[in-house]
C-alpha positions, 0 to 999 in steps of 0.5 A: 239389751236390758238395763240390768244387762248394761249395767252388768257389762259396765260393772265388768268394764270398771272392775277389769280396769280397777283390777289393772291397778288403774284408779278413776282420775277424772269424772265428767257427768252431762245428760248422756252419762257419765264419761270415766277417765282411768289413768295408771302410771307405766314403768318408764313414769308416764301415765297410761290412760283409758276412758269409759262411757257409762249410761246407766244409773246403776253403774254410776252409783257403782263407780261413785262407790269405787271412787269413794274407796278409792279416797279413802285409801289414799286419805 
């Protein structure tokens, strides 16, 4: 699979857990990428959880920005 097409099937996977109302809690970055953890809060107030693993540079930059927006409407 080509870099671009990574990237792409990365971008859907943050954009697919954003639009579930999940919000990036965690970023844990090391030389195999950067690994995302997605928390959300459930009706009976836990907190459901997803993790990603993203491996291109591009859709770390992506989720960098995602994250940002996201501070900025909490701020």
């Amino acid at each position: 699979m080509s870099d671009y097409q990574q990237f792409l099937k990365e971008k859907k996977q943050i954009d697919h857990l954003l639009s579930q109302g999940f919000s990036i809690r965690y970023i844990t970055e090391n030389l195999s990428g950067a690994f995302l953890e997605f928390h959300r809060a459930v009706e009976d107030g836990s907190a459901e959880m997803k993790s990603l693993h993203i491996t291109t540079a591009d859709a770390r930059k992506y989720f960098s920005v995602k994250y940002m927006e996201q501070q900025a409407r909490i701020s």
